[in-house]
C-alpha positions as CSV (number, residue, x, y, z in Angstrom):
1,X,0.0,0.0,0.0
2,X,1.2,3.3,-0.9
3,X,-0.1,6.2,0.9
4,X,0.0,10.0,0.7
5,X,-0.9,11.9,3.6
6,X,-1.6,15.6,3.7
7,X,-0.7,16.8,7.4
8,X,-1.2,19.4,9.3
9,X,1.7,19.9,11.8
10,X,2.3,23.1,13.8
11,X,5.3,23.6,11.5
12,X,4.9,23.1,8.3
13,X,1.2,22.8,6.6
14,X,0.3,19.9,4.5
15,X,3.4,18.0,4.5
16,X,3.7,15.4,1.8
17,X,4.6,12.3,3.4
18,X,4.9,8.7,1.1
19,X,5.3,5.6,2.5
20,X,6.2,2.8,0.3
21,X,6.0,-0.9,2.4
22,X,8.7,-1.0,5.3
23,X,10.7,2.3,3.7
24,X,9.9,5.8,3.6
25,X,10.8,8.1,1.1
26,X,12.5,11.7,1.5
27,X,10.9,13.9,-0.4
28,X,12.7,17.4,-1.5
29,X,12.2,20.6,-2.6
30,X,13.9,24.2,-2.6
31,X,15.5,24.7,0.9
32,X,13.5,26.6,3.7
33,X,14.7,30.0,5.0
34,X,17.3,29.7,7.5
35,X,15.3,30.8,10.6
36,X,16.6,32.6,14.2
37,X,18.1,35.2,15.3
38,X,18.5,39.1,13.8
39,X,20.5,37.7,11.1
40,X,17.9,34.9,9.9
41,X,17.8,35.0,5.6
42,X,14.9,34.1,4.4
43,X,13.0,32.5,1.5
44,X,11.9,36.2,0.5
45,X,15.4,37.4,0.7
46,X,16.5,34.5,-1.0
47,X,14.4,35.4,-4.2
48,X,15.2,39.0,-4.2
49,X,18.3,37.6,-5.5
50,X,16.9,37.8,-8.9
51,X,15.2,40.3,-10.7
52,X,11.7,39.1,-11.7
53,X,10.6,38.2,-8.4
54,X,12.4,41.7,-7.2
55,X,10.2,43.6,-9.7
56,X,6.8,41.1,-8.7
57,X,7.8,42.0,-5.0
58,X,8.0,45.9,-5.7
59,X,5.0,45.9,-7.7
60,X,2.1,43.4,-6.0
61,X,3.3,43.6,-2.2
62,X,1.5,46.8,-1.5
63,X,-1.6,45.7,-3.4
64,X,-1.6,42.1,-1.9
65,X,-1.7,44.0,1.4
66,X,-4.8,45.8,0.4
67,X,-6.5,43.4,-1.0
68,X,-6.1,41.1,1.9
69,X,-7.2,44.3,4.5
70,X,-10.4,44.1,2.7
71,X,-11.1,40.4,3.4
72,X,-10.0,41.0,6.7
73,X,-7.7,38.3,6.3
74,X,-3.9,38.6,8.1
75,X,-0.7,39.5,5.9
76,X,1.0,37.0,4.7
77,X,-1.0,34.1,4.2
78,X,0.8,31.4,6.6
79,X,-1.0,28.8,5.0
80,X,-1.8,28.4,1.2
81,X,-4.1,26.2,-1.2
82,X,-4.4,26.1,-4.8
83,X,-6.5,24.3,-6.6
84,X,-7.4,24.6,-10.3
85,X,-10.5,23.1,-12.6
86,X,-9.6,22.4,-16.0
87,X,-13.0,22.6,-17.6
88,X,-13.8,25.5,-16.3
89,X,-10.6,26.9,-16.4
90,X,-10.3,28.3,-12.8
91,X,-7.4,28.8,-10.9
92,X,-8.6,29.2,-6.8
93,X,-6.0,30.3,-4.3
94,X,-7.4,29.6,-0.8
95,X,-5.4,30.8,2.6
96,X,-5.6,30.8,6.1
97,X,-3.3,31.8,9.1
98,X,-4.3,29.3,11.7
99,X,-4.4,25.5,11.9
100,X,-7.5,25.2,13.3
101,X,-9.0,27.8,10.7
102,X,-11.0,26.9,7.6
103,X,-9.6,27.9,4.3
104,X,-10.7,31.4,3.0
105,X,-10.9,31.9,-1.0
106,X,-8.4,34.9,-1.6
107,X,-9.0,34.8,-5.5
108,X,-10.2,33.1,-8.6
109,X,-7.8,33.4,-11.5
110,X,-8.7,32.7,-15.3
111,X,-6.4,29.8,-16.6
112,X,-6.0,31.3,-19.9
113,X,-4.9,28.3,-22.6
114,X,-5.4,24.8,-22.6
115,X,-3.9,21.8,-23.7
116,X,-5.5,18.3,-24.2
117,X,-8.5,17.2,-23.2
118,X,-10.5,16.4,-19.7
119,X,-8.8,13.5,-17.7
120,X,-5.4,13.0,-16.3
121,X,-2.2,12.8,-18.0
122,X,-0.7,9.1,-18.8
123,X,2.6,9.7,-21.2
124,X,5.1,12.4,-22.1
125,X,4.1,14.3,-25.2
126,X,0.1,13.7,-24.6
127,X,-0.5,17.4,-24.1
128,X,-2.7,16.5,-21.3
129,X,-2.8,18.7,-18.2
130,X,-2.1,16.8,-14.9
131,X,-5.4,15.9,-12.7
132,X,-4.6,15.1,-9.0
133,X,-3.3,15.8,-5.9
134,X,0.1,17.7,-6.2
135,X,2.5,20.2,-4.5
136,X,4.6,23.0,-5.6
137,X,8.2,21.6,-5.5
138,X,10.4,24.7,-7.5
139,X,10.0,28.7,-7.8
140,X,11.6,29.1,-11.0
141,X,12.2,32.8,-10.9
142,X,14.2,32.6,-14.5
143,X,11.4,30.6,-16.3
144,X,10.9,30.9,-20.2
145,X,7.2,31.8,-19.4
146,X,8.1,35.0,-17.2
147,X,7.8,33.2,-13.7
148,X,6.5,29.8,-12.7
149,X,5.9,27.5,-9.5
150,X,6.9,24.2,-10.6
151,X,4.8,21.0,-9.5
152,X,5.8,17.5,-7.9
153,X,4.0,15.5,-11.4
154,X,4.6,12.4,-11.6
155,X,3.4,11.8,-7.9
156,X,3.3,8.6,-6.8
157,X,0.0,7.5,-8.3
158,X,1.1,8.5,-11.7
159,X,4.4,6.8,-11.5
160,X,2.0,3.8,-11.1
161,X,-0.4,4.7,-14.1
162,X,1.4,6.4,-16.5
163,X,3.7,4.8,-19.2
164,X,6.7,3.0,-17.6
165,X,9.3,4.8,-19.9
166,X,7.9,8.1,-20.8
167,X,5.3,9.2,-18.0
168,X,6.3,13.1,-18.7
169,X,7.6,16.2,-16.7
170,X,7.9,19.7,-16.2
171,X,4.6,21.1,-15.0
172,X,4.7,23.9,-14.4
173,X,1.8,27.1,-13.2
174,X,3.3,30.0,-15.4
175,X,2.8,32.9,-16.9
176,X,3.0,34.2,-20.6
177,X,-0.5,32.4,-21.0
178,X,0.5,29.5,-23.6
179,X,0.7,25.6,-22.4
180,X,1.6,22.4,-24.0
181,X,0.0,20.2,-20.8
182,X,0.9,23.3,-18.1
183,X,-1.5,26.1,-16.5
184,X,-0.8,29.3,-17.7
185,X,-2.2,32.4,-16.8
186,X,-1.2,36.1,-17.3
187,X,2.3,37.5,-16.3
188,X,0.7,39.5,-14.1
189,X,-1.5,37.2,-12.2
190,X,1.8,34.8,-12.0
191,X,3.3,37.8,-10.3
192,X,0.5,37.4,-7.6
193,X,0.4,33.7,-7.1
194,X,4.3,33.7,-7.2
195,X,4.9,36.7,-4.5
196,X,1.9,34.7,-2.4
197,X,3.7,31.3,-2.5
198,X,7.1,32.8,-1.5
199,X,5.8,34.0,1.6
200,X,3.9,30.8,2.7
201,X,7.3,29.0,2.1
202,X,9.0,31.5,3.7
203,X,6.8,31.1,6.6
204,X,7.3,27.7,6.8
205,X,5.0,25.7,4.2
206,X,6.9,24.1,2.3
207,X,4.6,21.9,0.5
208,X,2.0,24.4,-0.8
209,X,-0.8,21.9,-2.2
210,X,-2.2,22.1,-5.3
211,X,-5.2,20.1,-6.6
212,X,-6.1,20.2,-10.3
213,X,-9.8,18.8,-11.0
214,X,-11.4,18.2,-14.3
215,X,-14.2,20.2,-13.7
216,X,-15.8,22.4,-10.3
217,X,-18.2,20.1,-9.4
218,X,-20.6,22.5,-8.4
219,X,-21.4,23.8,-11.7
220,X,-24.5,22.0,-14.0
221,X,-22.6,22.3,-17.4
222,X,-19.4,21.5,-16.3
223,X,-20.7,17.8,-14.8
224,X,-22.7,17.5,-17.7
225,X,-19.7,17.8,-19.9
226,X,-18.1,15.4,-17.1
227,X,-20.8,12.6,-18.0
228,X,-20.7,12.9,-21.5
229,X,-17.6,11.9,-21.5
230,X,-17.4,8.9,-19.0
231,X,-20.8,7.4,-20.2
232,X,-18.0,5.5,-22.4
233,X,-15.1,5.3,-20.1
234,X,-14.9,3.3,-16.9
235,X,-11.6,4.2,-16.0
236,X,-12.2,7.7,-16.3
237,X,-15.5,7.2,-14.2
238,X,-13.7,5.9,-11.6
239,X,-11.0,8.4,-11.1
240,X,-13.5,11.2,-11.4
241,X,-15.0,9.9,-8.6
242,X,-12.4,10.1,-6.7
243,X,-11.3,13.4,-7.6
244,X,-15.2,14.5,-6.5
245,X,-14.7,12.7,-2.9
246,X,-11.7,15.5,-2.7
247,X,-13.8,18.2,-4.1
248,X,-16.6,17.1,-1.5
249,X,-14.5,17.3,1.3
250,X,-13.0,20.4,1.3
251,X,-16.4,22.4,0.4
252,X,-17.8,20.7,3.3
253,X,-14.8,21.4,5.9
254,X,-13.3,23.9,4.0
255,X,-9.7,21.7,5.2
256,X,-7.4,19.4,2.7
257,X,-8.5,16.0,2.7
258,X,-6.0,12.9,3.6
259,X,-5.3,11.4,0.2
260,X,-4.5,7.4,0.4
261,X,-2.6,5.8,-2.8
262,X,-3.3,2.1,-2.9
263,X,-1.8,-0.5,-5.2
264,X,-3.1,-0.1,-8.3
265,X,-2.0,3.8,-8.0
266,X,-5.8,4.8,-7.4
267,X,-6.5,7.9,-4.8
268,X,-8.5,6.8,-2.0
269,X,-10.0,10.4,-0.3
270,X,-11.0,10.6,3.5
271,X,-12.9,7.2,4.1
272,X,-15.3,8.1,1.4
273,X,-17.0,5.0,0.0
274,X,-16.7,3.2,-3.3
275,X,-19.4,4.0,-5.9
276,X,-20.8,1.4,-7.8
277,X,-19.3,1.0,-11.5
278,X,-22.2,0.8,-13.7
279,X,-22.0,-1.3,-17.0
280,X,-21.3,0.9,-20.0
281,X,-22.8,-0.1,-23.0
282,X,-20.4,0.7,-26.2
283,X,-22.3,0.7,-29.4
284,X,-19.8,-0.4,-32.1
285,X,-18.3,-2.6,-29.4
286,X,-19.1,-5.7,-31.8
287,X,-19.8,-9.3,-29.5
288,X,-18.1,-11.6,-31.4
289,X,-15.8,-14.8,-30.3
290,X,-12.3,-14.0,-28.7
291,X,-9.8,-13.9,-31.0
292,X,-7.0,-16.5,-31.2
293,X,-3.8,-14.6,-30.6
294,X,-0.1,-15.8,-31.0
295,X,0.9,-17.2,-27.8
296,X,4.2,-18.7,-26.6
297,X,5.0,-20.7,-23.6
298,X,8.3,-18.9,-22.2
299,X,10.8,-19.4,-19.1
300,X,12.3,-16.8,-17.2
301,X,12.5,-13.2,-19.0
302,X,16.1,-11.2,-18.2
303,X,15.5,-7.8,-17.2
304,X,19.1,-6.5,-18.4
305,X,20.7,-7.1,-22.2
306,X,23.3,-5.9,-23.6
307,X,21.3,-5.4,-26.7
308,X,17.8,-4.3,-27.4
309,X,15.8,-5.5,-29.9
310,X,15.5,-3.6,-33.0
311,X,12.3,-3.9,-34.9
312,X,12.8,-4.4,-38.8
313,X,14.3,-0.3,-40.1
314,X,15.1,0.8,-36.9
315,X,13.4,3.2,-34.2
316,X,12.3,5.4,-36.4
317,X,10.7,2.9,-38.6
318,X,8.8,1.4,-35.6
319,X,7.4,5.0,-34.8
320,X,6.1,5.8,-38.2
321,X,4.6,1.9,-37.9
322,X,2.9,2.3,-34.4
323,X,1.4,5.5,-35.9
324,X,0.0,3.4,-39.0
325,X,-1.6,1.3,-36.7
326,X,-3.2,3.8,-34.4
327,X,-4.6,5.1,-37.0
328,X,-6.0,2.1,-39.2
329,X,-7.6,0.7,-36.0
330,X,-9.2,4.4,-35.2
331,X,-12.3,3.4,-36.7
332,X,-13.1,0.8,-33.8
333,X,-13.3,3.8,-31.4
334,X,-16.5,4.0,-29.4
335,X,-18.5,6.6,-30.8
336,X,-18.0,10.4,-29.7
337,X,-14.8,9.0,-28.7
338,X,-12.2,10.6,-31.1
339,X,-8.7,10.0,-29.7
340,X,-7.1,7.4,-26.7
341,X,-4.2,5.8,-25.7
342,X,-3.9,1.9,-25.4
343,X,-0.5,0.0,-23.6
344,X,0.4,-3.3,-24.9
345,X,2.6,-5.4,-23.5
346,X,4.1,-8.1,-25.7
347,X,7.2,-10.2,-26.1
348,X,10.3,-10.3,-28.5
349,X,11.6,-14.1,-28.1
350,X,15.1,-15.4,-28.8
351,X,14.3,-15.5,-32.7
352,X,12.5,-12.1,-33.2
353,X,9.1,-13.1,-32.9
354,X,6.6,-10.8,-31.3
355,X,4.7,-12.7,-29.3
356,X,1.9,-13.1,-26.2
357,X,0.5,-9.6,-26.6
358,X,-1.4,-8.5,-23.3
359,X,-3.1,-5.1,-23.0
360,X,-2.7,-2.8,-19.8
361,X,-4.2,-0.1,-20.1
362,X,-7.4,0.8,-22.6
363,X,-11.0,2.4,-22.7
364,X,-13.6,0.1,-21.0
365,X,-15.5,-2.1,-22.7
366,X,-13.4,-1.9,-26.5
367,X,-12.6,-5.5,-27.2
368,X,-13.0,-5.0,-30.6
369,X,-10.6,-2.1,-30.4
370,X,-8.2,-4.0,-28.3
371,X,-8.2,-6.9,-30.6
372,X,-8.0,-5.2,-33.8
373,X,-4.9,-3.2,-32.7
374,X,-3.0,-6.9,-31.5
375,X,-3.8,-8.5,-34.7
376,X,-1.8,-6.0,-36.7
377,X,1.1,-5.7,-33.8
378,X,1.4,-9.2,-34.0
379,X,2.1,-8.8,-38.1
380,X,4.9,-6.2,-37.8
381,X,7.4,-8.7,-38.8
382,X,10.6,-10.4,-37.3
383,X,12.7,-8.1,-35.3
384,X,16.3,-8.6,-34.5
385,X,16.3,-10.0,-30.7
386,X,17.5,-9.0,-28.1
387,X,21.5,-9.6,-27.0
388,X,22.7,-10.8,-23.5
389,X,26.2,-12.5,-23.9
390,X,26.3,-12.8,-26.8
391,X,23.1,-14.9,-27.3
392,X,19.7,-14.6,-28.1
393,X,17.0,-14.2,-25.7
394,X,13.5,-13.3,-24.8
395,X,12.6,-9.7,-23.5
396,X,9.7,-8.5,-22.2
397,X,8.6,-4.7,-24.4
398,X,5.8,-2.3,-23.0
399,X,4.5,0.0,-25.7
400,X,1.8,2.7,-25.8
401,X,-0.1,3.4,-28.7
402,X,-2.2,6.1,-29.9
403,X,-5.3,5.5,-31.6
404,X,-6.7,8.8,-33.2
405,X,-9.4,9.4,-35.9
406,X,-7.7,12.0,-38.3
C-alpha cells in the first residue's frame, strides 16, 4: 500500500509524506529560510536575489496588502491552497493563518490556454494537463514563461499509471499564457500567485498543495460535460470519482482532505465509500468470439541485455509503424470517442518473434478495439532480438499506442 498523507503539523502545513511498504521516502524541494536570530535569511530574501521576483515583489506587495485588508484576512497568508478546474478553467487560491482555521478563498484566477483534453495525463508528449493531488516543489524565478511554480508530477500515483518509460515532466503554473500540458495564466497574475507562494514557504510551508480537477463540481454544465464523456469510459468514471470525494471534502470542511494511494496507484479520499461502477454499454463494441492470438510458452524473462531488440528499419521505422496502426484501428473507437491511448505489452523471443500480446491499459469495454490493434502488432514482422552475452533471448517490451481518428 502506498499512501500520501496531507498533514497538518504546527510547522509546516500539508506535508507530503509517502510511504512505500517497510521504507519511507524523502521527499525534496527548494530549501526553507534559514530561521533565528537578527540575522535569519529568508525564502523572500532569498528570491530577491533575482530580478523578476524583485520587480513582482516591488510591484504586488503593497496591493496584496490591500487586498487582503479588505477580506479581513492577516498579511501573509501562513497557510496556502491552490486548486485549479480544468474545464472551467479556474485557478482558486485559498489561505488561512491558523491551523484550526477553515480555508478562506483569496481569488479566482482565469487559466488562460489549454492543452488536451478532460482527464489525467498518462505519457510524455500527450498534451494532457495533470489531474490530481500535487504540491509545488520549484520557484523558477528565471522561467521561459516569465515566472513559474513548478509541480511535484509524476506523484506517486502516476508513476503507477502512467507509461513506464515516458510518463512526462515539467509542470509547471506560469505565466506568458501558452501551455503544452501546463497552466498558464497572465504575467501579471503569476506575479501574484508567485509573490503569495514565496511568503507561505518563507513562513514555513513548504509543501503548498495544489489540486487540479477536471471540472468544479458544483457547476451543471461543467458535470454534464463530465458525464458525457465517462458514459463510455470506466476508468475515467472511476478516477472522477475520486477526484469529486476531494472536491466534496473540502467544500464541506473547508480543510485538505487525507489522500491514500493504494496498489493499483488509485486515490482513495477521506474514508469516502466506493461508488458502484455501472456497466457501460459501447455501441460499435461488436460481440463476437475472442480472437485467437499468438501465444508462446516462455521461461524466465532477463530484465538487463546488452542489446535491445531492434524492430525491422530501426526506431524510427517502428514510430512511423505504431502511428500506422493507431490510425487504421481508429475506426473501432466507441462513438464520440475521437482519440485514446492503449498500452500493450508483448514479447520479442530469442528469434525475433513478437509474441503473447497482453493489453494494460485501454478504454472500457473496447474489445474489438483492443483486438484489432494486437492482430496488426502481432504482423509487424521479425525483429532482431534482443543480445545478453552474446546470445539470443526473450525480453519483455511495454508499448503505448495512440489511436486517433484524423
Amino acid at each position: 500500500m502506498i499512501i500520501v498523507i496531507f498533514i497538518e503539523t504546527s510547522m509546516k502545513n500539508l506535508i507530503l509524506i509517502t510511504f512505500i511498504i517497510g521504507s519511507t521516502l524523502a521527499i525534496s524541494a527548494q530549501p526553507s529560510a534559514v530561521r533565528g536570530g537578527s540575522n535569519s535569511y529568508s525564502f523572500i530574501d532569498y528570491q530577491r536575489n533575482f530580478p523578476r521576483p524583485t520587480e513582482a515583489f516591488e510591484r504586488k506587495l503593497d496591493t496584496l496588502q490591500k487586498q487582503f485588508a479588505e477580506k479581513k484576512i492577516e498579511w501573509p497568508a501562513k497557510y496556502m491552497y491552490i486548486r485549479s478546474f480544468k474545464y472551467d478553467s479556474q485557478l482558486e487560491v485559498w489561505v488561512k493563518n491558523d491551523l484550526k482555521d477553515k480555508f478562506q478563498l483569496f481569488k479566482t484566477y482565469k487559466v488562460c490556454a489549454l492543452a488536451g483534453t478532460l482527464g489525467p495525463k498518462r505519457m510524455e508528449g500527450d498534451y494532457q494537463v495533470p489531474e490530481g493531488f500535487y504540491y509545488i516543489n520549484e520557484f523558477n524565478p528565471k522561467s521561459n514563461y516569465y515566472l513559474s511554480l513548478g509541480l511535484n508530477y509524476p506523484n506517486a500515483s502516476d508513476k503507477i499509471l502512467s507509461d513506464a518509460e515516458r510518463p512526462g515532466s515539467a509542470i509547471y503554473i506560469h505565466g506568458s499564457c501558452v501551455t503544452v500540458g501546463c497552466i498558464p495564466i497572465t504575467d501579471k497574475q503569476i506575479d501574484e500567485l508567485y509573490v503569495l507562494a514565496a511568503f507561505s514557504k518563507s513562513q514555513g510551508q513548504d509543501f503548498i498543495p495544489v489540486h487540479i480537477f477536471p471540472i468544479a463540481y458544483n457547476k451543471e454544465k461543467s458535470i454534464k460535460y463530465l458525464d458525457g464523456l465517462t458514459k463510455i469510459n470506466q476508468k475515467l468514471k472511476d478516477f472522477s470519482d475520486r477526484m469529486e470525494d476531494a472536491f466534496e471534502y473540502f467544500e464541506k470542511y473547508k480543510q485538505i482532505p487525507v489522500v491514500l494511494i493504494n496498489e493499483e496507484g488509485e486515490y482513495i479520499i477521506n474514508d469516502a465509500p466506493p461508488r458502484k461502477s455501472k456497466n457501460l454499454l459501447v455501441e460499435n463494441d461488436i460481440k463476437r468470439p475472442p480472437v485467437a492470438h499468438r501465444t508462446r510458452v516462455l521461461g524466465e524473462l532477463v530484465e538487463a541485455v546488452h542489446q535491445w531488440p531492434e524492430f525491422p528499419g530501426g526506431a524510427k521505422a517502428f514510430m512511423i509503424y505504431l502511428d500506422n496502426v493507431g490510425q487504421e484501428v481508429a475506426e473501432f473507437l466507441p462513438k464520440g470517442v475521437k482519440k485514446t491511448y492503449v498500452q500493450l505489452e508483448f514479447i520479442i523471443d530469442k528469434d525475433g518473434v513478437p509474441v503473447n500480446f497482453k493489453v494494460l491499459k485501454s478504454i472500457t469495454g473496447t474489445n474489438h478495439l483492443n483486438d484489432e490493434l494486437i492482430t496488426r502488432m502481432e504482423n509487424m514482422g521479425t525483429w532482431k532480438p534482443a543480445i545478453l552475452h552474446n546470445k539470443p533471448v526473450a525480453k519483455k517490451m511495454i508499448q503505448t499506442i495512440t489511436v486517433e481518428k484524423l
